[in-house]
N, C-alpha and C positions, 0 to 999 in steps of 0.2 A: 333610453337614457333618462336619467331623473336626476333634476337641479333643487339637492335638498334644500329648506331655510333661506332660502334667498329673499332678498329685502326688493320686491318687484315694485316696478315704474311699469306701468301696461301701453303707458300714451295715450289711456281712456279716459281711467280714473284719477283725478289730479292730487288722493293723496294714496302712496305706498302701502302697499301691508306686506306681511311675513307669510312664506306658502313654498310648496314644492312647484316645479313643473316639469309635465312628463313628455317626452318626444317619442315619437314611433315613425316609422318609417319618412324622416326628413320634416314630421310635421307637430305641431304643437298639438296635444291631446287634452292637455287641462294646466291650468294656470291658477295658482294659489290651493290652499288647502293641503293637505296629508295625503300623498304618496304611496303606495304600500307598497314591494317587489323586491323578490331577492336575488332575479337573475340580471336583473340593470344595470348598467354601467350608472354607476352614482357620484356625480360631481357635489362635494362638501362647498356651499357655500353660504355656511353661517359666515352672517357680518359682512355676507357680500351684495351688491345691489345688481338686479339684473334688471336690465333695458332692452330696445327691442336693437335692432342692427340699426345705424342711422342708414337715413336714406337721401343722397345728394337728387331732384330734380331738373338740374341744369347742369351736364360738364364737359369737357370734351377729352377727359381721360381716354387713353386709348388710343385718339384722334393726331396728338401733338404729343408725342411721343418727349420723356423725362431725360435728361440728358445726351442729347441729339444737336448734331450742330445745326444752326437755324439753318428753315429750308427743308432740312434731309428730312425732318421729322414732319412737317405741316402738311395732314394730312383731310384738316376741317374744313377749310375751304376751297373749291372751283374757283378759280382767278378767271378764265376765260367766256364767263357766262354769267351774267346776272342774275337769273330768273332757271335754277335748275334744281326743281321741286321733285323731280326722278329719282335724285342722287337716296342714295340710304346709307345714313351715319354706320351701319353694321357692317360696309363692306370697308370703310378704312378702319378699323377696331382691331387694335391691337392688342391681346390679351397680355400678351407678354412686356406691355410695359411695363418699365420699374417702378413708376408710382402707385400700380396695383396697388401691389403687396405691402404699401407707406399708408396703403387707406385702408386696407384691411385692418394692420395691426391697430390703427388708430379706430377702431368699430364700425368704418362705413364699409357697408354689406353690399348693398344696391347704389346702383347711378341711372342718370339717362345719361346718355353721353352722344354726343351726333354733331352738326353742320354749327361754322362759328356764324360773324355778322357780316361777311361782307358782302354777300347778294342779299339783294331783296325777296326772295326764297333761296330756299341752300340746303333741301332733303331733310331727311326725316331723321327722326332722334331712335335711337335702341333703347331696351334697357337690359340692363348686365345685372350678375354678381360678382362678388373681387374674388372670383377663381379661376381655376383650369386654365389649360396651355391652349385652349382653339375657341372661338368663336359660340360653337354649338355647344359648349360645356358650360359659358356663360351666360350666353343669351337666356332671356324671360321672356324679352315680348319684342318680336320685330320692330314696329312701327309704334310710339306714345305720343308722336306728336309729328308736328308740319314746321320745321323753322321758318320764320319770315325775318325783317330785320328793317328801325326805322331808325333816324337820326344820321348820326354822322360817318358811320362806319361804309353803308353802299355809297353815298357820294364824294366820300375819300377813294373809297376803291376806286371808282368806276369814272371820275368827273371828268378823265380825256375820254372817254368811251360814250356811256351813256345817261349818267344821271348826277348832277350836279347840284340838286336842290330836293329838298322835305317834297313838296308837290310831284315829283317827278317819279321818288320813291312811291309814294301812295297810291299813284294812277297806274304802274307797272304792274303792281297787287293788285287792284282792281281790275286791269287786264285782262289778266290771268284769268282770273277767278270766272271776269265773265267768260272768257271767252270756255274755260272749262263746264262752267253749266250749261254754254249751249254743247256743247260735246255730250256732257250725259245724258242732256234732254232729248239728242239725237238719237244716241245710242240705244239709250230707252224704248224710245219711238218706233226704230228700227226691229226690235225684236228678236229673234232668234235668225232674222231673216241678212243674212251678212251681205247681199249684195244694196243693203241701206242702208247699214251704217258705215259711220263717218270713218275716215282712214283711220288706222291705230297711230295714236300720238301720245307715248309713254311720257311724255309730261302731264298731259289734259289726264289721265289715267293713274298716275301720282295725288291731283289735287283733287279724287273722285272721292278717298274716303275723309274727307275732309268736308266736302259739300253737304255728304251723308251725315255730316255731324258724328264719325267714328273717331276720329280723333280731331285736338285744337290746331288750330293756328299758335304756335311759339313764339309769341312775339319779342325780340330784344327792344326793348325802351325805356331808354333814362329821362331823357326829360318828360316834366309832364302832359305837354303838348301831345308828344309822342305815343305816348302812352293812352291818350283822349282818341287818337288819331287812329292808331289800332284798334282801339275799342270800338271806333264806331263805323271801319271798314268790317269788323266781323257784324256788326248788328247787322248792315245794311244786306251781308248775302246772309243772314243767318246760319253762321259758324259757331264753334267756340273757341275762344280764345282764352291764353293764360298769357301774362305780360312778366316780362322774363327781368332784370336786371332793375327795374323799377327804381330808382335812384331818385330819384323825386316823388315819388309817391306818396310822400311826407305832407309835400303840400299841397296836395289834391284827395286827401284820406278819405274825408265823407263821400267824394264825386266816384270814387272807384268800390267804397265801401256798398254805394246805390247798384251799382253795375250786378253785383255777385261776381265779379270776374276774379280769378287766384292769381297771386304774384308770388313771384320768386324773389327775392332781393338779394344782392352778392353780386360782384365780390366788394365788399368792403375794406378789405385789409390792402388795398390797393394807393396807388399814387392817382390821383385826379389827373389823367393824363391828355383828354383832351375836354374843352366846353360844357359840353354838357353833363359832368360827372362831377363841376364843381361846388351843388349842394352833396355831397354823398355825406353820410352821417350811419353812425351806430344806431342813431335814435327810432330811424325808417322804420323797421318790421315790428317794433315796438308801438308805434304811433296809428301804423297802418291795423295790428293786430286789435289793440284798444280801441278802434273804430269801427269794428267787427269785419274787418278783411279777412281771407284765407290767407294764412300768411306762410310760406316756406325761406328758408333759408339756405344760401346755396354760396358753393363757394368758387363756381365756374373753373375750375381748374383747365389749365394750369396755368390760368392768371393771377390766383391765388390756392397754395397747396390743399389736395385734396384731402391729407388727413387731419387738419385741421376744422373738420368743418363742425366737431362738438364746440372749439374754443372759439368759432365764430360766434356761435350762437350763446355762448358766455360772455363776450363784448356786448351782447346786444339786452343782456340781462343786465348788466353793468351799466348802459346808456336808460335803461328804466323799463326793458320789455319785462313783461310778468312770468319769473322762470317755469310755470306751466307750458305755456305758451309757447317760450324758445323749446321748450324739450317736443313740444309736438312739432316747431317749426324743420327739426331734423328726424322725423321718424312718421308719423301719419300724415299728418298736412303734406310734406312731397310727396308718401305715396298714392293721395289722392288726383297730389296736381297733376302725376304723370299716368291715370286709372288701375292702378296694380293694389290699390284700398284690401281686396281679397285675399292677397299673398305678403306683403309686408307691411309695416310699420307701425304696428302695436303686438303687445303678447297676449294674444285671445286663442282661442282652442281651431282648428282648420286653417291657420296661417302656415308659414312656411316658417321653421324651428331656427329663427335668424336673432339670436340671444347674444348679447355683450355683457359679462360681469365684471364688474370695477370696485374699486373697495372705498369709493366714493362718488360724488357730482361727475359726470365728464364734464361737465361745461367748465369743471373750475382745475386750472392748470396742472396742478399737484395728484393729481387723481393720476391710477393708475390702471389701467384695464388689464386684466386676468386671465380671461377666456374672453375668445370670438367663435361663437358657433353657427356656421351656415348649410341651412337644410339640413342641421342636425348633426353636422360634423364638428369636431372639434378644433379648426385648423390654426388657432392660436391658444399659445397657453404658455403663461409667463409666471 
């Protein structure tokens, strides 16, 4: 396939140029320049702008299911367990929810999507594409990340059960964590030799690639306490962490900018509905990015709609983030936060052929998208 004259945004280069680009086997082959080929299928898109597929970091599409009576559909959280780092966001993922195909047509290609906030671990996140009728058709990468979760959400849940206070949350984490480094240390230790190591305990064995530094700690945290608080449970077992919802982040920008730690911020377009969400502001990812944060943009679905997440990051242009910036916060910057940097979220040559052509800005409301192309296919076309 060849995408003639197209007006390319790469998510590298922050200013556009005019170029062809050519897909072969689901994969980007060259980007910008003259094209030559006359057995190709050839999309004309002079005066059109192509971008890469946006990329949501944080959602639970899939998870809480689009038009379901509450309850039937809530399938993101464990209500009966606090501390259930086991779980894996791919086995409640429902392909076939209706809000798929609302984020497709709107350009978002890739999500992670997995466990919400109310345990203070709650499994691991997936990462998808908005296609196919099963799981395996969709799926990229089993495992991106570890949910954890701080502030108000576990001690809401849980405060007749087990954790009614911030400190109670943090030392639960801590728990774990130790108590899973003595398990690999053991296990380690043990060797090939199975009558020494430690009994198998599929949670401790959940938080393994985690300790190994294979994937982060996900941490939900709005305020910035919260957020300090995370940061400095990961330093102390030497984790990585990415701080998920960052809603104060605004007021701690240099402190988090010091760290190198990646944030997500979102959902914005929300009601401040409990305490600690009542600095929430446009201005966040903007403030945080100008202080040289990683900044992604995210729009947690479906506590704010999933195909909305270019016009999010058009509010946030709007409140003063620098439109480079917002355009990487939906397309490179998540797919770093979630490690798939290799496969999406810029148009460079060995990516995965995930192109949106619009015949303007997505971020600005009036724009119209065109074509949506994933791994090379053409699956919208308006």
């Amino acid at each position: 396939m060849i995408i003639r004259n197209a007006i390319i945004h790469d998510a590298i280069h922050e200013e556009p140029y005019q170029g062809d680009i050519l897909i072969e086997d689901g994969k980007l082959v060259s980007v910008g320049g003259k094209v030559t080929g006359d057995d190709a299928e050839v999309i004309d898109a002079e005066g059109l702008h192509a971008y890469p597929g946006f990329v949501d970091a944080h959602s639970h599409l899939g998870l809480d299911g689009y038009g379901g009576p509450t309850g039937m559909t809530h399938d993101y959280n464990e209500m009966n367990d606090i501390l259930c780092p086991q779980l894996r966001g791919m086995d409640s993922y429902n392909p076939m929810d209706a809000a798929i195909p609302m984020a497709l047509e709107a350009g978002v290609t890739t999500v992670a999507a997995g466990p919400g906030s109310a345990n203070v671990l709650g499994g691991t996140f997936c990462a998808v594409k908005m296609y196919g009728r099963t799981l395996d058709e969709a799926l990229i990468k089993e495992s991106v990340a570890m949910k954890c979760a701080f502030g108000e959400n576990p001690k809401r849940c849980y405060r007749d059960k087990s954790d009614s206070a911030r400190m109670t949350t943090a030392a639960k984490l801590r728990q774990m964590l130790f108590e899973a480094r003595d398990y690999m240390l053991r296990k380690e230790a043990a060797g090939g030799d199975i009558t020494k190591q430690p009994k198998f305990d599929m949670k401790m064995e959940a938080l393994i690639p985690v300790l190994k530094r294979e994937i982060p700690l996900k941490a939900h945290a709005h305020r910035a306490d919260d957020i300090m608080t995370a940061i400095r449970i990961a330093k102390e077992f030497d984790v990585k962490v990415t701080i998920e919802h960052c809603t104060e982040g605004h007021l701690i920008a240099e402190q988090i900018a010091a760290t190198g730690v990646p944030v997500a911020v979102g959902p914005t377009l929300t009601n401040a509905s409990k305490l600690e969400l009542l600095n929430k502001s446009w201005t966040t990812p903007g403030i945080l990015a100008a202080a040289g944060v990683h900044v992604s943009i995210i729009a947690d679905a479906p506590a704010s709609p999933q195909q909305y997440l270019a016009f999010y990051a058009g509010q946030a242009v709007k409140a003063g983030m620098d439109p480079f910036a917002a355009l990487q916060a939906i397309t490179i910057n998540p797919a770093e936060h979630i490690g798939l940097e290799d496969r999406v979220g810029s148009l460079e040559p060995g990516k995965d052929a995930d192109v949106v052509l619009t015949d303007g800005d997505p971020m600005v409301s009036d724009t119209r998208i065109k074509y949506v192309i994933v791994d090379g296919k053409v699956l919208v076309q308006k």
